[in-house]
N, C-alpha and C positions, 0 to 999 in steps of 0.2 A: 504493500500500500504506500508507502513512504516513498519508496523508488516512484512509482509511477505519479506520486504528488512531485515529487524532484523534477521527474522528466517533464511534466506538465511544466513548471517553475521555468525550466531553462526553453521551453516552444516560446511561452510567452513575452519571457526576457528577447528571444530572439527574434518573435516576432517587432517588438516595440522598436528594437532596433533598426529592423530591418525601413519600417514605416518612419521612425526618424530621420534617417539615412535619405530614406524617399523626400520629405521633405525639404530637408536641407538642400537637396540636389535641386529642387523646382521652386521652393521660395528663399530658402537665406540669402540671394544673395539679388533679389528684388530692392533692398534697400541702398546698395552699390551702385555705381555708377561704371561705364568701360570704357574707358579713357583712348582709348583704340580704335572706335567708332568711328569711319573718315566719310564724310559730307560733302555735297555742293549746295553752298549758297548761293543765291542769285535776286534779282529784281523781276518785278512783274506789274507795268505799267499796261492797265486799261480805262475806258471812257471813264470808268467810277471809281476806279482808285487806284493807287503805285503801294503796289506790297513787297514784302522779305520774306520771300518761301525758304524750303530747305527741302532736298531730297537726296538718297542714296547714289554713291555713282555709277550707278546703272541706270537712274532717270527713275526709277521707283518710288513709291510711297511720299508723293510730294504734298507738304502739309505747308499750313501758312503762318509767319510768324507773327508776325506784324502788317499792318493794313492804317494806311495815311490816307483819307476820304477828301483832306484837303490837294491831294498829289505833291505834294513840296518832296519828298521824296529822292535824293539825288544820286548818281554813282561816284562811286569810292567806298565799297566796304573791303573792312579789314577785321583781322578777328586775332584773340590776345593769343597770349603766349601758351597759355593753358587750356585754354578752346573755350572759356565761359563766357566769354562779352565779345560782341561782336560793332564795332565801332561805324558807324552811319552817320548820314547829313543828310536835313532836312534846311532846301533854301529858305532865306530871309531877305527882308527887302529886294523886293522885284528889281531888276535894270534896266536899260535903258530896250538893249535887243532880244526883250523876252527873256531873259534869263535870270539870274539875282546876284545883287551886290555883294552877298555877304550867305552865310551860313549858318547851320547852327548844329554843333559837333555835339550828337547820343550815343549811350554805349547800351546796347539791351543784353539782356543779364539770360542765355538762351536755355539755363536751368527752367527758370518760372516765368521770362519773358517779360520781366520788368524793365522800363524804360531810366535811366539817369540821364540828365543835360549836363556836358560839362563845359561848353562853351556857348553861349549866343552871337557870336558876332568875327566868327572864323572871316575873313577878306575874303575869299574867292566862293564860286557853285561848283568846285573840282577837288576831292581829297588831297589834302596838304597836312594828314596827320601822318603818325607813324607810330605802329609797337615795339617796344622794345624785344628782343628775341631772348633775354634773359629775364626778364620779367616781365610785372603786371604792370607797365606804366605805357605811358603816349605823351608823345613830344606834337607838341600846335602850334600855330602862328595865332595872334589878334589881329585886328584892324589896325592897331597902330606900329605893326612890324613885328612887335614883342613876340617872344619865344617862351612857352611854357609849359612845365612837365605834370603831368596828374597820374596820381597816386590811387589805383583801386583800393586798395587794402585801407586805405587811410580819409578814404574821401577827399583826400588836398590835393592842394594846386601850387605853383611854386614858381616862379622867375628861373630859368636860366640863360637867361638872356634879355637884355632889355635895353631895345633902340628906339621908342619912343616914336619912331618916324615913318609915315605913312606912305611916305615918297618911297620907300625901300619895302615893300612888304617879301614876306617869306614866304614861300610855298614851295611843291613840291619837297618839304623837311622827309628826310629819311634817316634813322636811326644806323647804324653800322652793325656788324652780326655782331661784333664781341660787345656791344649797347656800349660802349666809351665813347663816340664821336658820332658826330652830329651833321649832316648836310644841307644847306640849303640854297634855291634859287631866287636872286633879290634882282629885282627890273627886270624879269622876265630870263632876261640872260646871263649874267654873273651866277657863278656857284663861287658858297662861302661854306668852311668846314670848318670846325670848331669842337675841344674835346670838353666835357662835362667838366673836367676839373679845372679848365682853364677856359673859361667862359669869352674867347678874342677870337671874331669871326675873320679867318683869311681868305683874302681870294686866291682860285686857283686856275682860273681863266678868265678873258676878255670880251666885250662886247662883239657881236659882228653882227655888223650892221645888215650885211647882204644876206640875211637870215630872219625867219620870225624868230617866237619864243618856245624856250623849251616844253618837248611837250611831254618827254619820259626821264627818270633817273633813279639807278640802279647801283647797286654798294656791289663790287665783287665780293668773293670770299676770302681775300686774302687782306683787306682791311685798309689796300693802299691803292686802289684803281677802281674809277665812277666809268658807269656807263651814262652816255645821254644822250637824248634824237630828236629832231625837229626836221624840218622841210629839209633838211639840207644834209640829213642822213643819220646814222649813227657812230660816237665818240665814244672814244674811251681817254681816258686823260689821268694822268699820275698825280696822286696828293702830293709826292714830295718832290718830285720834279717841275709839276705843273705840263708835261712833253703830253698832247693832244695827238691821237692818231685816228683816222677818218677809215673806219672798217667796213661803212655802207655806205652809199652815194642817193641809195634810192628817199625820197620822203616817208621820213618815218613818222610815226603815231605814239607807240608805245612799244615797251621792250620787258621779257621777262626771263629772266637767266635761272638755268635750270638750279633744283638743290645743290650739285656736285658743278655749279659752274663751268662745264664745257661747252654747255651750248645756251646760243640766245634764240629765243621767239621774238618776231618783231613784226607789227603792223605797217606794213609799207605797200607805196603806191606800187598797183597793178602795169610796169610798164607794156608788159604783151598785151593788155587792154582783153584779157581772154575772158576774165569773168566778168567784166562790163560793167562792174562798178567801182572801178578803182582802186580797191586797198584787199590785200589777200594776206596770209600769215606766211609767211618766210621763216628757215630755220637758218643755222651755220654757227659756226665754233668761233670762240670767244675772241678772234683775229678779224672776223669776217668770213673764214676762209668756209671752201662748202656749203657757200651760201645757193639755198636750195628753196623755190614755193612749193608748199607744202597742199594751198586748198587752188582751186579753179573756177570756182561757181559762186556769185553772189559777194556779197560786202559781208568780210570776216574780217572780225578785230577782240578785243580784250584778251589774251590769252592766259590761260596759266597754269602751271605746272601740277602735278599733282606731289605727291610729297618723295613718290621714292623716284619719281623724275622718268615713268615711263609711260604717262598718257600726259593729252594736252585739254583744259576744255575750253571753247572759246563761245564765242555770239558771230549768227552768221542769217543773212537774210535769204539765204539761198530756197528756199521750199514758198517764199513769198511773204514771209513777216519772221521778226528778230525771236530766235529760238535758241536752246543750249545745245552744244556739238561737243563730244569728244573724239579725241583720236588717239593712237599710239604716237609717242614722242619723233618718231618717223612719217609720219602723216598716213601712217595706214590707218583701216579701219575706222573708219568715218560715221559716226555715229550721234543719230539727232536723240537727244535727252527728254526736251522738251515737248510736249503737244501743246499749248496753248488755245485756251479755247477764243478768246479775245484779245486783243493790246499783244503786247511784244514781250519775251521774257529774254532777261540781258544782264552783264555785269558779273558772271560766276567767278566765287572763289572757293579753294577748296580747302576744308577743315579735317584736321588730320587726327584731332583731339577733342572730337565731339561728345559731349555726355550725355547722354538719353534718359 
């Protein structure tokens, strides 16, 4: 009798076990987060409103984040260090040619989807902030030139830099990977670099007049050589030399240098005129060299890398309104992300350290 109370004793024991074991496997770890999660983020302007979706990179399970009714709405998203805030602009004050004076820099918090302002009155309707790659903080410009840093963890905000002068405004600021130094564009075309601890903005190149304004600019990985492109091609220029060398000739747009810095993607004019609107994605190694287009069809721009540097996503009109594309960093496999049922969806970036 005893025995078979014992044996009974250990079924049960082993059963509880076994049904604990079950649970743990299907709920403990519902209260965790997987920081391994990679996303594309993107915009999605229609008649009634410009929103901040989010979907898988397969183009799957597209849910919405946020929704502006007013459309202020603008591109340049950027997203932290951590994958929890994701930093946006919504214009202010209208300008003269439809667009807006001025800005206004949010970071939405993509856990619960809470909204913080941490700037009203950013100069441009064009992202001019920056993450830092070592932390949770963002370097911005004011209205009045000034440069300042803001502090998630802490809620603050902080001078590191301060030119008081509106004639000079900053933009285009970019943060350097090891987050010590600091880049920025003042008059459109001057780049001034400047390290945190030594707050004395240098220049490291000159006007040219026979040129518009920059319109991209990129930190290599080695911490001592900018990339930049405007109508007049793509530069790469030495911090400590100041020696400029000209690795594309075609009009560029924007440029985005893979994680492992070999290669660049660059938005440049279509000169075989094959896909009849002008601007196609172009690849080639960090010289120029190999420079190769990549798409054929329709107006393709914003590019960006994914994280291990072997697909690209970009926005491309090609199928007859602005949708999300990916490809292999080769420009194979060409693939449309997006359906959109209305308005245009544009602007992807991709999050490597999404938490769900």
């Amino acid at each position: 009798m005893s025995k078979t109370i014992t044996s009974s004793i250990f079924i049960i024991k082993g059963l509880i076990l076994v049904m604990l074991f079950h649970f743990l496997c299907c709920f403990g770890d519902r209260g965790n987060t997987n920081p391994n999660v990679e996303k594309i983020v993107f915009l999605v302007a229609t008649d009634n409103c410009k929103k901040i979706c989010i979907m898988d990179t397969n183009g799957k399970n597209v849910r919405e984040l946020l929704c502006d009714y007013s459309k202020r709405l603008l591109s340049g998203l950027a997203v932290s260090n951590d994958g929890k805030w994701l930093a946006f602009l919504k214009g202010n004050h209208p300008g003269t040619d439809g667009g807006y004076s001025s800005s206004i820099i949010n970071l939405l918090n993509l856990q619960n989807l809470t909204v913080r302002q941490i700037e009203q009155s950013q100069p441009f309707d064009k992202s001019s902030f920056s993450w830092s790659s070592t932390n949770n903080q963002i370097v911005y410009p004011d209205f009045l030139g000034n440069i300042y840093m803001y502090d998630i963890s802490s809620d603050s905000k902080k001078f590191i830099f301060k030119r008081g002068d509106s004639l000079s405004l900053s933009e285009y600021i970019r943060w350097s990977p090891n987050g010590e130094k600091i880049v920025s564009v003042h008059i459109g075309q001057v780049i001034y670099v400047f390290e945190l601890d030594q707050p004395q903005l240098v220049p490291i190149n000159e006007i040219d007049y026979n040129i518009l304004s920059i319109d991209g600019l990129n930190w290599f990985n080695d911490e001592e050589v900018l990339y930049y492109s405007n109508t007049g091609g793509i530069y790469k220029i030495s911090i400590a030399s100041h020696e400029r060398f000209i690795i594309s000739t075609l009009s560029t747009m924007d440029i985005a240098i893979s994680p492992n810095g070999e290669k660049i993607i660059a938005t440049q004019e279509d000169t075989s005129k094959i896909s009849g609107h002008g601007m196609d994605l172009y690849i080639m190694d960090q010289n120029g060299l190999k420079h190769r287009k990549l798409t054929n069809k329709g107006y393709n721009a914003e590019p960006c890398w994914s994280t291990d540097g072997k697909h690209i996503v970009f926005t491309s009109n090609r199928d007859g309104r602005g949708e999300i594309y990916i490809m292999d960093a080769e420009g194979k496999n060409q693939k449309r992300l997006t359906f959109t049922d209305e308005g245009n969806s544009y602007n992807p970036i991709w999050i490597s350290q999404y938490r769900e």
